[in-house]
ZAMARGU-4260 file (C-alpha; in steps of 0.2 Angstrom, whole numbers, plus 5000, padded with zeros to 4 digits):
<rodrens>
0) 5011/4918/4766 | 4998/4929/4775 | 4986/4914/4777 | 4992/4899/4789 | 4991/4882/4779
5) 4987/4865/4787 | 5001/4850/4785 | 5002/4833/4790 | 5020/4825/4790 | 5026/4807/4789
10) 5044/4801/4793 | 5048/4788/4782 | 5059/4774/4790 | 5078/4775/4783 | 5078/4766/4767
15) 5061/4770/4760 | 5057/4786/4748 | 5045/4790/4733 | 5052/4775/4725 | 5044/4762/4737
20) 5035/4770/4751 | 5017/4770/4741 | 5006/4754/4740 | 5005/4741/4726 | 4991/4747/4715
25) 4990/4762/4722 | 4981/4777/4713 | 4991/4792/4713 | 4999/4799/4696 | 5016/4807/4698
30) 5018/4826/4691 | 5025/4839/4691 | 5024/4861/4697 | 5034/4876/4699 | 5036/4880/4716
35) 5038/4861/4723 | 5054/4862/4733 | 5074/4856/4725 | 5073/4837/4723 | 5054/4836/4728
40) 5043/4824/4721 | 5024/4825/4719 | 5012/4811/4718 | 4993/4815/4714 | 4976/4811/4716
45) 4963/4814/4705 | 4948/4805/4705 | 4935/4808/4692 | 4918/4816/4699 | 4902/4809/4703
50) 4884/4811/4711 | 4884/4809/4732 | 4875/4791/4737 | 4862/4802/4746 | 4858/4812/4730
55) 4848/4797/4723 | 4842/4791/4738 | 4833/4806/4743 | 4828/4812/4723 | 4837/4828/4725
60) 4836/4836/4709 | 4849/4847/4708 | 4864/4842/4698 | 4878/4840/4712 | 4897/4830/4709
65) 4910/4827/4722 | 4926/4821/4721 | 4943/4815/4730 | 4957/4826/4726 | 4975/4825/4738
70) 4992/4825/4735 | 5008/4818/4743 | 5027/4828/4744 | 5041/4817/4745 | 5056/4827/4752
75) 5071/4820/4755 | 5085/4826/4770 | 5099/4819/4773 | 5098/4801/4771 | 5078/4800/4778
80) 5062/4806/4769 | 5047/4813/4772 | 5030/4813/4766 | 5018/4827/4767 | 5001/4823/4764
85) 4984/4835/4758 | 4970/4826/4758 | 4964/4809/4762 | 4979/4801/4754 | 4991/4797/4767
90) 4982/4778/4766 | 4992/4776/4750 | 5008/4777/4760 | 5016/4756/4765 | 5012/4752/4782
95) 5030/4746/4782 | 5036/4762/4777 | 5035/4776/4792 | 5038/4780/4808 | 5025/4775/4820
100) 5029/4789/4833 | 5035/4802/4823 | 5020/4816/4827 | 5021/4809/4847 | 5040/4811/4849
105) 5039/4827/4840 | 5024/4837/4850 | 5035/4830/4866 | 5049/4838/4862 | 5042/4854/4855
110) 5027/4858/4865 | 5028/4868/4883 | 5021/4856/4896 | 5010/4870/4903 | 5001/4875/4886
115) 4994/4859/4881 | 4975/4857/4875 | 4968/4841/4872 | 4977/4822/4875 | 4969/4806/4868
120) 4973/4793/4881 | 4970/4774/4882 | 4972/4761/4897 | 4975/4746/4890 | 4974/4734/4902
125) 4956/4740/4903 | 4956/4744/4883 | 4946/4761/4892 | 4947/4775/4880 | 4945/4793/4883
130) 4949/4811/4878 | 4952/4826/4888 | 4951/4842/4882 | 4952/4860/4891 | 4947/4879/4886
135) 4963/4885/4894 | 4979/4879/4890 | 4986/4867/4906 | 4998/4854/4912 | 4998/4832/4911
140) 4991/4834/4927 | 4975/4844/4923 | 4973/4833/4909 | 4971/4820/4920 | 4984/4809/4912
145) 4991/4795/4923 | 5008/4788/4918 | 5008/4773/4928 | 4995/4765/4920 | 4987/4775/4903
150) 4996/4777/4886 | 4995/4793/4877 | 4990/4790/4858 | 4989/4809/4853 | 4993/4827/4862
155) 4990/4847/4856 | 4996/4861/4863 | 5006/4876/4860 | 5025/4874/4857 | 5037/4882/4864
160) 5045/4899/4862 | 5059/4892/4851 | 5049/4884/4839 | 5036/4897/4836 | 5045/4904/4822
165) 5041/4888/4813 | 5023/4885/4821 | 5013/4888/4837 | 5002/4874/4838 | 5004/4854/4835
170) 4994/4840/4838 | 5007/4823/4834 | 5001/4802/4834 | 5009/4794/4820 | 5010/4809/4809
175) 5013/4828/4815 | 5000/4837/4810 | 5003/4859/4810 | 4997/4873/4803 | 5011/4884/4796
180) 5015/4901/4787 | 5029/4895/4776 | 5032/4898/4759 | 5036/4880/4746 | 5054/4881/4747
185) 5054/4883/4768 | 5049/4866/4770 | 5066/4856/4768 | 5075/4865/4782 | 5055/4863/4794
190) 5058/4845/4789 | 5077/4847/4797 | 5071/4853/4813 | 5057/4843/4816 | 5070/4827/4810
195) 5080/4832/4826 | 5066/4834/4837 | 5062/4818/4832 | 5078/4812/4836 | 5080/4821/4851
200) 5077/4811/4870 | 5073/4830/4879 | 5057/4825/4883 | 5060/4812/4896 | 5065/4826/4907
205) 5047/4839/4903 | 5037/4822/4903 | 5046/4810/4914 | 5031/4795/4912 | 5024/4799/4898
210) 5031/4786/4890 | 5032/4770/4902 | 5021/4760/4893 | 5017/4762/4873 | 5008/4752/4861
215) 5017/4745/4848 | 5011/4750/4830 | 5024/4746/4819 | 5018/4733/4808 | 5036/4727/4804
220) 5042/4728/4825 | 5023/4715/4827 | 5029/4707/4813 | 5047/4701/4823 | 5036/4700/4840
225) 5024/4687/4831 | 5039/4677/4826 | 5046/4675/4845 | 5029/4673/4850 | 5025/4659/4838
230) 5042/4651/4844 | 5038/4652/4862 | 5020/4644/4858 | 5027/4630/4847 | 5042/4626/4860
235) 5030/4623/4873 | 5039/4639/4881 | 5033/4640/4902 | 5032/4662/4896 | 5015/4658/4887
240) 5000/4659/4893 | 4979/4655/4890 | 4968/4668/4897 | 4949/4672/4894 | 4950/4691/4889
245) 4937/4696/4900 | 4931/4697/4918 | 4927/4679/4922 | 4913/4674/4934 | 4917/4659/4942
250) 4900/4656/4950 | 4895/4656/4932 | 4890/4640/4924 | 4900/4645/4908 | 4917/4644/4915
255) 4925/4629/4905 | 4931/4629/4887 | 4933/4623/4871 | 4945/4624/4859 | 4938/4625/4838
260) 4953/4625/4826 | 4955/4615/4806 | 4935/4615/4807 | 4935/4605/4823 | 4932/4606/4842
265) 4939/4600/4855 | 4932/4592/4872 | 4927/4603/4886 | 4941/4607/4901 | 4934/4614/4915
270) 4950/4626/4917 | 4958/4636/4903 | 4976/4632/4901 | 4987/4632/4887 | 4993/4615/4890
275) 4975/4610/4886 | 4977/4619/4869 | 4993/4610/4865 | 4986/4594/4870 | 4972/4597/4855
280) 4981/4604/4842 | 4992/4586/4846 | 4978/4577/4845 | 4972/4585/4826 | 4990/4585/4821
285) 4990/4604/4820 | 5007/4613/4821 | 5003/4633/4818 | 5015/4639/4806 | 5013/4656/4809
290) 5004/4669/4821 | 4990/4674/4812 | 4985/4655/4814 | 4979/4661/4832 | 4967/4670/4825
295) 4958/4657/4815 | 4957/4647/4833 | 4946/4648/4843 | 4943/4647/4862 | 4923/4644/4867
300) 4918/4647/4885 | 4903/4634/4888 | 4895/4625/4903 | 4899/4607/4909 | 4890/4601/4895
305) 4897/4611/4882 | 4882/4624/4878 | 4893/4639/4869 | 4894/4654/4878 | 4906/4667/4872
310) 4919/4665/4858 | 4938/4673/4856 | 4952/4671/4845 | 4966/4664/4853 | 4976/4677/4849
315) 4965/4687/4860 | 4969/4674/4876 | 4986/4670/4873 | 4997/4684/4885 | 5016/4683/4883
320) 5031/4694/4887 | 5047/4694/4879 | 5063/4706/4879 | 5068/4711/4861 | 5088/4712/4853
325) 5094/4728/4853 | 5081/4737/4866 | 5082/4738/4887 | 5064/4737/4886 | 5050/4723/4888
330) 5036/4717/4876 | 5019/4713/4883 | 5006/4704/4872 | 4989/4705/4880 | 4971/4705/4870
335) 4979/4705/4853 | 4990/4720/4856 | 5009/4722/4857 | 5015/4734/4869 | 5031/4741/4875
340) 5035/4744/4894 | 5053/4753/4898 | 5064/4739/4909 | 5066/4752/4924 | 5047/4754/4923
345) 5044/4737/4925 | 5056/4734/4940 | 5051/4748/4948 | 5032/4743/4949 | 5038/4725/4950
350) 5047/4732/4964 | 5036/4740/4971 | 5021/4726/4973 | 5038/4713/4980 | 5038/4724/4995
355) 5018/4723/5000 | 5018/4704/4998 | 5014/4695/5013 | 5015/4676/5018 | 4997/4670/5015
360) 4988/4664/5032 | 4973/4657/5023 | 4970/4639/5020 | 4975/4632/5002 | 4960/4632/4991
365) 4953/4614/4987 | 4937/4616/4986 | 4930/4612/4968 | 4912/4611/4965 | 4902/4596/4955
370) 4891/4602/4941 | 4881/4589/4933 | 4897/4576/4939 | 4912/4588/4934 | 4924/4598/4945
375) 4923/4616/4940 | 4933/4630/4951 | 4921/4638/4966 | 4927/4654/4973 | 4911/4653/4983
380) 4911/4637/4991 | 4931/4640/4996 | 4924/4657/5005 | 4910/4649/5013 | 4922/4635/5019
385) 4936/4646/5027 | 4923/4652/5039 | 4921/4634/5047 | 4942/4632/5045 | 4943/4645/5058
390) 4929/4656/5066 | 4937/4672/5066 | 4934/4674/5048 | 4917/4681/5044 | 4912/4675/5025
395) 4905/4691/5015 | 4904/4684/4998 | 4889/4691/4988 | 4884/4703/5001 | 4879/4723/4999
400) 4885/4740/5006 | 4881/4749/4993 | 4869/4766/4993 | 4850/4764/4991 | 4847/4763/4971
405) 4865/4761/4966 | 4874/4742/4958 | 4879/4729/4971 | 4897/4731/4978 | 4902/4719/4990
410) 4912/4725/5005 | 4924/4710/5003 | 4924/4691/5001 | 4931/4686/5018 | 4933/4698/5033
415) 4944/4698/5049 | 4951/4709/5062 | 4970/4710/5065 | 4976/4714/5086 | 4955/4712/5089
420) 4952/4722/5108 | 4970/4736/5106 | 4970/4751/5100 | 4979/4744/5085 | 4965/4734/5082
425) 4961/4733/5058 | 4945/4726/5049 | 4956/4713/5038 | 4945/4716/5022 | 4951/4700/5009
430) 4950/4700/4991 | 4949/4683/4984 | 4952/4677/4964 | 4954/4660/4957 | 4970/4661/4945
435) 4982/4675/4940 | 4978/4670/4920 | 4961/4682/4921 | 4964/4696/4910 | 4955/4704/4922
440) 4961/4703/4938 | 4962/4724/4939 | 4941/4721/4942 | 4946/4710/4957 | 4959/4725/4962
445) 4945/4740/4957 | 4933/4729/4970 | 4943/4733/4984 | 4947/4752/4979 | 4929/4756/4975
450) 4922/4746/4994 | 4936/4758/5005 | 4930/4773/4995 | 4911/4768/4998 | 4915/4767/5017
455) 4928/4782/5019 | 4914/4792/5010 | 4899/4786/5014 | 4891/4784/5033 | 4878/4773/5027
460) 4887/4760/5019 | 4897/4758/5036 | 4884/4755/5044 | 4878/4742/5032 | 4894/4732/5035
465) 4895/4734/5053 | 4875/4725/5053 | 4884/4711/5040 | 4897/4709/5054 | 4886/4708/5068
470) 4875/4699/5060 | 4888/4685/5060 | 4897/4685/5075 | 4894/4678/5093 | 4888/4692/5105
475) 4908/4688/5115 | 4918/4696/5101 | 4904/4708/5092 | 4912/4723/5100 | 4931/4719/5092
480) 4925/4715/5076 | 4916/4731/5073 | 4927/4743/5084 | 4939/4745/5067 | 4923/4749/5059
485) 4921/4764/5069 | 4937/4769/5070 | 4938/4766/5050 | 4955/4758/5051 | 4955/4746/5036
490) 4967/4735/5029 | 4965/4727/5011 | 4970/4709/5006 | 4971/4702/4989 | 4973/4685/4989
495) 4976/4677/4971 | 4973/4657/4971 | 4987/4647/4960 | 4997/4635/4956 | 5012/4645/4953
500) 5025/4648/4967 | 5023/4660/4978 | 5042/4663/4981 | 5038/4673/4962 | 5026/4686/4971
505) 5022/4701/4957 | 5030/4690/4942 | 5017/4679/4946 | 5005/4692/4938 | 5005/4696/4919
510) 5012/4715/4917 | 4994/4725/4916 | 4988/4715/4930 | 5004/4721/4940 | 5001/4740/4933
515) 4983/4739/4938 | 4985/4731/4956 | 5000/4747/4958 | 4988/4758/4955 | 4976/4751/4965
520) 4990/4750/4979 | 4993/4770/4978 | 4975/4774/4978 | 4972/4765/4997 | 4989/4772/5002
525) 4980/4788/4999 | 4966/4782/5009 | 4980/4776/5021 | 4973/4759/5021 | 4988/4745/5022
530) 4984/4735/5005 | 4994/4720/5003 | 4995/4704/4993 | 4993/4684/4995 | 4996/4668/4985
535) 4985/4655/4991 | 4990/4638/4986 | 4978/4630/4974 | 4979/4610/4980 | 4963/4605/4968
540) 4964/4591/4957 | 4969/4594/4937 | 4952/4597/4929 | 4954/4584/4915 | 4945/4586/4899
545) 4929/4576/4893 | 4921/4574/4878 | 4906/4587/4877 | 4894/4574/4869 | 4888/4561/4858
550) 4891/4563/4839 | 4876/4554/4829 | 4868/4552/4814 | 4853/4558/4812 | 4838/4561/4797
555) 4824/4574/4796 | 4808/4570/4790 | 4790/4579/4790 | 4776/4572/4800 | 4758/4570/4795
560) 4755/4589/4798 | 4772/4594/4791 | 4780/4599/4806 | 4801/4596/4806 | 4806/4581/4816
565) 4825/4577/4817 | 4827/4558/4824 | 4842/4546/4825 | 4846/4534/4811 | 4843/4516/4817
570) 4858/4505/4823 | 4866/4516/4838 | 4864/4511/4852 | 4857/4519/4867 | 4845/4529/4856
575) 4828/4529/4852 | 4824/4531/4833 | 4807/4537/4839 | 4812/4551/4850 | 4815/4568/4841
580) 4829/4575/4844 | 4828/4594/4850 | 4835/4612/4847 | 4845/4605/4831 | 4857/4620/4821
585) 4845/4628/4811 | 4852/4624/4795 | 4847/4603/4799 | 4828/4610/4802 | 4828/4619/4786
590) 4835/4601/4777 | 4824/4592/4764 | 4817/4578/4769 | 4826/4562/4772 | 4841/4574/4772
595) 4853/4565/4784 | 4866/4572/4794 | 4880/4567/4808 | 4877/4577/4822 | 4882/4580/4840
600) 4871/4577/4854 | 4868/4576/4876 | 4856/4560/4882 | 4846/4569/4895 | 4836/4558/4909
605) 4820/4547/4900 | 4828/4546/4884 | 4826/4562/4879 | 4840/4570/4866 | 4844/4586/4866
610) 4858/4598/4853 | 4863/4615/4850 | 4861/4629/4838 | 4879/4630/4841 | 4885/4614/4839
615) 4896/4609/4825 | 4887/4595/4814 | 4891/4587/4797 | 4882/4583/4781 | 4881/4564/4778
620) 4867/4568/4764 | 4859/4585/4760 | 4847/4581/4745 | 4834/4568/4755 | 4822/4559/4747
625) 4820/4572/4735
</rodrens>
């Protein structure tokens, strides 16, 4: 007992022990020793040895073997069991068959909140990842956790004094992992008091938000989540939503989709809407029947035309919230993930957004642009028009502030200044987005953080926005528009542009988009700049879908010099069986000759026909004239 031994310890969820908690086909051999505790059970793993891959890659000579060797302890207390794990074997264990948050809730109620060490920590409307670790034992704070908007995934630290009889240093995730001085028939009554720790709610008073938001890891909770979120999809439920999992340009050419599901595609809408998605999966006769059936669909960003851009599941773009039987708590389904937000929480910050909402003063938007004789969204051209809707607003969009040397960073999309000529007088600094579906709206709300702390902090990036603003104004009212600037007396506006009704203010906004724009709130009130936020009314027409080409059929032949030619078949009208046909999927260049295929296609101007690596095709015949 002189030497401290390393454990890692599972909870087993109530019904599960020895007898089913291991994997079908798994590879441990039960057996038995002398010093196991009463009522114990041992599984083993004993693989055979053998030469390291690298051994015969390099031509070492030397004779050398390795092999896998662990072991699991089953213990049973009460009516709940543990497993204990040495080795790599714990991956034998049924993912239905713990406690996802045993180690967590344990280290939380055992640790002292100003010894800890290192915290793994995740924000996941941003998916960003990090670890912070110190030489000197510290508080959350100095860990630089933030409860309103990251998870904690892992923490280790020194326990308290009343547990250091049992052990003086955890790290807990899923499993609590301790280095302890105990002899065999110890462990029973450690596994007692770390069941009650378990069970124990002390922490919310030592870490009060540590736990707002958690993900959800349980694969049998996702599995009853996926079940009401595969109701909600297939009752058409208004709590379902489509939304492209990433920042989304809209002065980008690929902003309009396409749906691929059953091995077929859809035609292109120039907005991404779930109702878009119904609409096909009506169209192919589709019903999913199941949620992993939103990973086998797909939703394709692409131009007008339909030239592919990126690709997502739609599991990935669907976001969904839902309440769950038995728990005061809500369930948030963003980029694939289940996570669980406490109710209070959630009203709190839903609370807290409600009461910096403001009536929106700016025009609705209307103001779609025509690319190659479609109607896409344009956050530019409605910027560009609000200046002509009233000449007190100065249009921004796309222009600079930052230092020599360093990446863009626009000072806003439109600006204004509130009581202009009083000593009251605020540059009105707007934030403009098309749609509150973006995944991504907290890049929109990190625009207007990172342009304030740019012109609090740095002299030269005022003076680049007060020569934007000067630039831009009549000599009459130059002095009032950059007075504020002087003075640095800012106000932020986020305006969100969307069909939904602005009466509905932060429940417009899916629930990482509401924790991200808080955040963003407390960081200007720390600047004390006034940040506040809009719904401007989105009056555009409903971008309908259109068919993203021609589907043909076409053959391949050689010409005299044996270069590829793929042409269309003769009888369809509108095109030329002379002209080639050009950038065809690779696998309809590599065809024999004669090999004939049906194909999809765009007719440019002269005749000229074009496809796409990317484009879906179909073999008519693949054996040609051969």
């Amino acid at each position: 007992m002189s030497k401290t031994k390393l454990f890692s310890i599972y909870l087993l969820k109530a019904g599960f022990n020895h007898t089913n908690a291991l994997k079908e086909g798994h590879a441990l051999e039960e057996d038995a020793a002398t010093a196991l505790p009463e009522g114990a059970r041992l599984y083993i793993l004993d693989t055979p040895a053998r030469s390291p891959w690298w051994r015969g890659f390099f031509g070492v000579q030397k004779d050398l073997l390795q092999a896998s060797k662990g072991a699991l302890i089953f213990l049973s207390i009460d009516d709940r069991s543990f497993a204990i794990s040495f080795g790599q074997v714990y991956h034998h264990l049924n993912d239905y068959s713990y406690e996802y948050d045993f180690g967590l809730k344990v280290t939380l109620n055992s640790l002292d909140p100003n010894e800890l060490k290192s915290a793994d920590m995740v924000s996941p409307g941003t998916a960003r990842r990090k670890r912070t670790q110190v030489a000197i034992s510290t508080d959350l704070t100095f860990l630089d956790f933030d409860g309103n908007s990251e998870i904690i995934r892992s923490l280790t630290g020194k326990v308290k004094d009343e547990y250091k009889h049992i052990f003086k240093n955890a790290t807990g995730s899923t499993s609590l992992k301790v280095g302890m001085k105990v002899a065999p028939q110890i462990l029973p009554a450690v596994c007692q008091n770390l069941l009650e720790l378990y069970e124990s709610t002390a922490f919310h008073e030592t870490f009060p938000n540590i736990q707002n938001i958690s993900p959800v890891n349980d694969p049998a909770q996702v599995d009853d989540l996926n079940v009401s979120l595969l109701q909600a999809f297939n009752s058409r439920s208004d709590e379902i939503v489509l939304s492209i999992p990433e920042i989304v340009d809209y002065q980008d050419d690929k902003t309009c989709c396409f749906f691929r599901a059953e091995g077929t595609t859809s035609e292109i809408f120039p907005d991404i809407t779930i109702e878009a998605l119904w609409g096909f999966l009506d169209e192919i006769n589709v019903t999913p029947e199941s949620a992993s059936s939103f990973r086998q669909y797909q939703l394709i960003l692409c131009d007008v035309e339909g030239s592919p851009g990126r690709a997502y599941t739609v599991m990935r773009s669907l976001v969904y919230e839902t309440p769950a039987a038995g728990d005061a708590a809500i369930f948030h389904l963003t980029d694939g993930s289940w996570y669980r937000a406490e109710a209070a929480f959630v009203e709190r910050m839903t609370t807290y957004i409600n009461d910096r909402c403001q009536p929106c003063h700016l025009p609705p938007y209307n103001h779609d642009r025509t690319v190659k004789g479609k109607q896409v969204y344009s956050e530019e051209a409605y910027n560009t028009a609000i200046t002509a809707w009233d000449e007190t607003f100065i249009c921004l969009d796309q222009t600079d502030i930052s230092p020599a040397g360093s990446t863009q960073v626009e000072p806003c999309d439109i600006y204004s200044v509130s009581h202009p000529g009083t000593d009251q007088a605020t540059a009105e600094m707007y934030h403009i987005k098309i749609s509150t579906r973006s995944a991504h709206l907290s890049h929109l709300f990190n625009q207007g953080v990172n342009s304030v702390e740019l012109l609090k902090q740095e002299e030269g990036c005022s003076t680049k926005l007060k020569g934007l603003v000067a630039d831009r104004v009549s000599a009459e009212i130059r002095d009032d528009f950059c007075a504020p600037l002087d003075q640095k007396k800012y106000s932020v506006i986020f305006g969100v542009i969307s069909h939904k009704a602005e009466a509905l203010r932060a429940e417009n906004l899916p629930l990482f988009s509401r924790l991200s724009l808080m955040r963003t709130m407390q960081i200007l009130e720390l600047y004390a700049v006034r940040c506040s936020l809009v719904f401007i009314e989105d009056q555009s027409p409903k971008k309908e879908g259109h068919k993203k080409y021609h589907e043909i059929n076409a053959v391949v032949s050689h010409d005299e010099n044996g270069k590829v030619q793929v042409k269309p078949c003769a009888g369809q009208d509108g095109f030329d069986v002379d002209q080639e046909i050009t950038h065809c999927p690779k696998e309809i260049r590599d065809a024999l000759p004669g090999a004939q295929f049906r194909l999809q296609v765009s007719l440019k101007e002269g005749g000229k026909i074009r496809s796409h690596h990317g484009w879906d095709f179909d073999v008519v015949d693949e054996h040609g004239d051969d």
